[in-house]
Each structure stands twice: as C-alpha cells, then as structure tokens.
N, C-alpha and C positions, 0 to 999 in steps of 0.2 A: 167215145171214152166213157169207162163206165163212174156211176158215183162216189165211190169210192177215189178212183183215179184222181179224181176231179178235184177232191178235197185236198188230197196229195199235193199235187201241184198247186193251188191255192195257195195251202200253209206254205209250202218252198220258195212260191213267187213272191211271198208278203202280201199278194191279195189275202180278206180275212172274208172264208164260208159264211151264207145269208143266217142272220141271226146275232155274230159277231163285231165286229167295232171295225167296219167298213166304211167306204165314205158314208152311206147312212149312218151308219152308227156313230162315227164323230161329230156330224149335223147335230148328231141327236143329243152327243155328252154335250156338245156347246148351248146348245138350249136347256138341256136341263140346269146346265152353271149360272145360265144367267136366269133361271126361275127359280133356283134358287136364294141366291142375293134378291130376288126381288121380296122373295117369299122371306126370310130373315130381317131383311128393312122393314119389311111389314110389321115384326113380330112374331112370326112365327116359328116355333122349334122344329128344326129339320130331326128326324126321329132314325130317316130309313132313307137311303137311295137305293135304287135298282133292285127290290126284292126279285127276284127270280123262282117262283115256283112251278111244278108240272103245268099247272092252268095258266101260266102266264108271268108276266111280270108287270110289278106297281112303280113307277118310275121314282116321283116322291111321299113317304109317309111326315105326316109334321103334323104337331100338334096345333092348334088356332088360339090366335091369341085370348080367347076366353081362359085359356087354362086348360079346357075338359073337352072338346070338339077332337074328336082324330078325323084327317082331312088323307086324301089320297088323292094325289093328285097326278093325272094325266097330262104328259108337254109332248107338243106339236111344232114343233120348227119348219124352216125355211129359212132361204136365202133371199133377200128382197134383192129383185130385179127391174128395170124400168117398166116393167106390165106385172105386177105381183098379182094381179088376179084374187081369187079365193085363197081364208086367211087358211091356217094349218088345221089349224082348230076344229075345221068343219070335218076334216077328214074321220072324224072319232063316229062313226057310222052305229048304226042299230046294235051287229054282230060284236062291236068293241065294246058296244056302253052295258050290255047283260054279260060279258069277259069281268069286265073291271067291277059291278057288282058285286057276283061271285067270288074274286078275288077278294074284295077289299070283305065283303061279310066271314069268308073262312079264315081269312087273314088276322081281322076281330078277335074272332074264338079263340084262335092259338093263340096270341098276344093276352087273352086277358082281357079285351078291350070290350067283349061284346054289351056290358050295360052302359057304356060313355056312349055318346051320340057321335054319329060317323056322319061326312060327309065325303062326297067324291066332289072335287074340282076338274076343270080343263085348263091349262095355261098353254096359248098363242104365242110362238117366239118367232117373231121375224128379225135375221139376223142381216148387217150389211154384207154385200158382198166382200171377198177376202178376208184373211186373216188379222189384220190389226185396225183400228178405228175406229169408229161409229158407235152409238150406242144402241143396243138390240130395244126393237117394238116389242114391249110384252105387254098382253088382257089377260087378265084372271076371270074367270066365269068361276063364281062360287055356286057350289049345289049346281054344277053343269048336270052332272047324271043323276038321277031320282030312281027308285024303285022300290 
C-alpha cells in the first residue's frame, strides 16, 4: 500500500498519521498538562504551547518567575509501570538539544525576545498508569540544555 493510501485509511480508521495526536501524542498532551500546572504553581507565566515551526516544535514557552528569563521548555512523559526503568527525560539526546537551541534562539528573534535572557528547560513526567488517579512524578531540570 502505498503512502498516500496509507494516510487515507489512517484518517478514515481514527488512527492519527506519525506526528499527530496519536496514542504518543495524548501521552504527550497529558504530560505537557500536568507540567504545566506544575510550571504555573511554580510562578510561572505560560506564554506559548506547542509552537509548531518548519525546524520543529517548542512544547512550552513561559516566562520565569523573575519576570525577564524566557524559559523553553522541553516535556518527556511516560507511563510508570512496575519496572519504570530510565526517566523520560533522558531520552532528549545530543540531535534534540542543538533542534531545541536553534528553535528556541530563532524563535527569540521573531518574538522580540532576543536581548532578555533565555533558558531551555527539560520537564520529566511520569504518569500513573490509566486514565484517572494518581498524581504524575514531575523534575524540572532548569538550564537542562546549554549552548
């Protein structure tokens, strides 16, 4: 079946094609919901969800409770199971952290933002299994990505 086909049937079955809000992709809005509320409790002003540009996309922008810090933040989910193993977090490899750099410095420019001081974060969300109960493990790693 060729690619095309393939998407076809996809959209028609209610599966959603790689990139859309598939079961990764609801994993993924669920973690970002709950790093958000964590990020808010914190202090912090949620600015931006899911920017979406050609180079990629920034999951959270928010400002840091200094007032003047623009923070970009990177979320990593799972499901915690009885052997949870290695946290999400880790998965943000070499290839992702010069992506989200890039991202978040051109991202700066058009905003206006480039003389405030930027930081990229990582947030870790380990959720319970199923849909209702428990409350999600979330780390903040501030200043996770450097460059």
């Amino acid at each position: 079946m060729g690619l095309i086909a393939t998407l076809v049937r996809r959209l028609h079955d209610g599966r959603t094609p790689a990139g859309g809000r598939g079961e990764d992709g609801v994993l993924g809005a669920r973690g970002e919901r709950a790093a958000e509320r964590m990020l808010r409790r914190a202090g912090y002003a949620i600015l931006r969800r899911n920017l979406r540009t050609r180079a990629g996309e920034i999951d959270i922008i928010a400002r840091d409770p200094d007032g003047r810090t623009i923070v970009f933040v990177e979320v990593k989910t799972r499901i915690i199971v009885d052997s949870p193993g290695l946290p999400p977090e880790v998965r943000v490899g070499a290839g992702k952290r010069a992506r989200l750099l890039r991202l978040a410095r051109s991202t700066a420019r058009r905003a206006g933002w480039a003389r405030l001081p930027l930081r990229i974060d990582i947030v870790g969300v380990d959720l319970p299994p199923g849909t209702r109960g428990g409350e999600p493990v979330i780390r903040h790693h501030r200043g996770a990505v450097t460059g």
